[in-house]
C-alpha positions as semicolon CSV with decimal commas, in nm:
position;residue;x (nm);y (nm);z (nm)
1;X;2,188;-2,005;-13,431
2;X;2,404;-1,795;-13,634
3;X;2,651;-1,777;-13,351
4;X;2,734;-2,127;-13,323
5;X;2,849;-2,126;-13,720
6;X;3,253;-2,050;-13,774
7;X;3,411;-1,722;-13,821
8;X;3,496;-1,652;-14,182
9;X;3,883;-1,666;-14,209
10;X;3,872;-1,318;-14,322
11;X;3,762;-1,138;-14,016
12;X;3,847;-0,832;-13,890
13;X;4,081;-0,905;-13,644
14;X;4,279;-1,129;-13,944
15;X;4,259;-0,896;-14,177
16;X;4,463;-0,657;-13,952
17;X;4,696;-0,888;-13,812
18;X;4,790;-0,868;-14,220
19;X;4,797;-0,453;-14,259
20;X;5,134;-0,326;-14,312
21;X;5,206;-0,075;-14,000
22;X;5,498;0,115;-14,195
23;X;5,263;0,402;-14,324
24;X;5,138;0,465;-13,966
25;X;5,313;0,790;-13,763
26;X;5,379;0,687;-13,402
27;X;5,099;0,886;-13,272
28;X;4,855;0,699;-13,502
29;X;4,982;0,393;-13,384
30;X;4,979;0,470;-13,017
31;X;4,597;0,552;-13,122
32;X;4,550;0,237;-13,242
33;X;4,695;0,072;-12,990
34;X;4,451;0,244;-12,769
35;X;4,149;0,133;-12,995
36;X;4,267;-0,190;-12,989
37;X;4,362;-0,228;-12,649
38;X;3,954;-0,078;-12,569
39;X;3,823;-0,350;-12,811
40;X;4,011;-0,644;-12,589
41;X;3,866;-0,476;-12,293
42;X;3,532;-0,490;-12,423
43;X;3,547;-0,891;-12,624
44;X;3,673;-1,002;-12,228
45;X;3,362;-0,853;-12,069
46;X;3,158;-1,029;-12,313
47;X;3,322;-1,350;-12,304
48;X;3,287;-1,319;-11,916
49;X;2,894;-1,232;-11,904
50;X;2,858;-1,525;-12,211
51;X;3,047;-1,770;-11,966
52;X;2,830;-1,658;-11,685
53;X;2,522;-1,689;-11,894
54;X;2,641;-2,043;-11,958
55;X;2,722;-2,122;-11,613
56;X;2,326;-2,046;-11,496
57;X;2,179;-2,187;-11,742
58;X;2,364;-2,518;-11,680
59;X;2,265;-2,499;-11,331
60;X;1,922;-2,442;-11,400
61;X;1,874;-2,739;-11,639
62;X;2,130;-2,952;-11,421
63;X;2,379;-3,023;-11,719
64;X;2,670;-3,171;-11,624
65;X;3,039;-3,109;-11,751
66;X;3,218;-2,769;-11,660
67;X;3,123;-2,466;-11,851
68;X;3,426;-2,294;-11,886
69;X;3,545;-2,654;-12,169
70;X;3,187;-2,622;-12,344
71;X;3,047;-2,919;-12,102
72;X;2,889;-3,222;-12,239
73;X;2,502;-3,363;-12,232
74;X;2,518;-3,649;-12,062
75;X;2,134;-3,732;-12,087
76;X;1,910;-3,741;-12,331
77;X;1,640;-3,406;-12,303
78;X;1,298;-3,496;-12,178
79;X;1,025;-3,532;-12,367
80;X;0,690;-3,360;-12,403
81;X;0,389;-3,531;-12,406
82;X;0,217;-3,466;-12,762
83;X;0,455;-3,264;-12,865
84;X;0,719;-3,530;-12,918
85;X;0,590;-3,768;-13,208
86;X;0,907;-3,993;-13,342
């Protein structure tokens, strides 16, 4: 999955912890403060429905380890008659 590959380092959350602020009036930067402060509010509802994602489906397929430090596989998957061929 494309998801599980890292973050290029110039992302858009480092490329404005770079921007200078000095040409910003106060009331843009109380706007983007406001922007910004939306944007955490929605990344921590996504984290939270991506951690509860995680936490069914390890309780579905009985994996061990705690979701919330990425777990670990503890056995090897099962395997599928005809389908496996090693």
């Amino acid at each position: 999955m494309d998801d599980d590959l890292p973050r290029p380092k110039g992302d858009a959350a480092s490329l404005l912890a770079k921007e200078s602020l000095d040409a910003y009036s106060v009331d843009e930067l109380n706007e983007r403060i406001q922007q910004l402060e939306s944007e955490i509010v929605r990344i921590v509802a996504h984290r939270d429905k991506a951690r509860a994602h995680r936490v069914a489906a390890d309780a579905l397929f009985g994996k061990g380890g705690d979701a919330a430090d990425g777990g670990t596989v503890t056995e090897k998957p099962p395997t599928r008659p005809g389908l496996d061929r090693r």
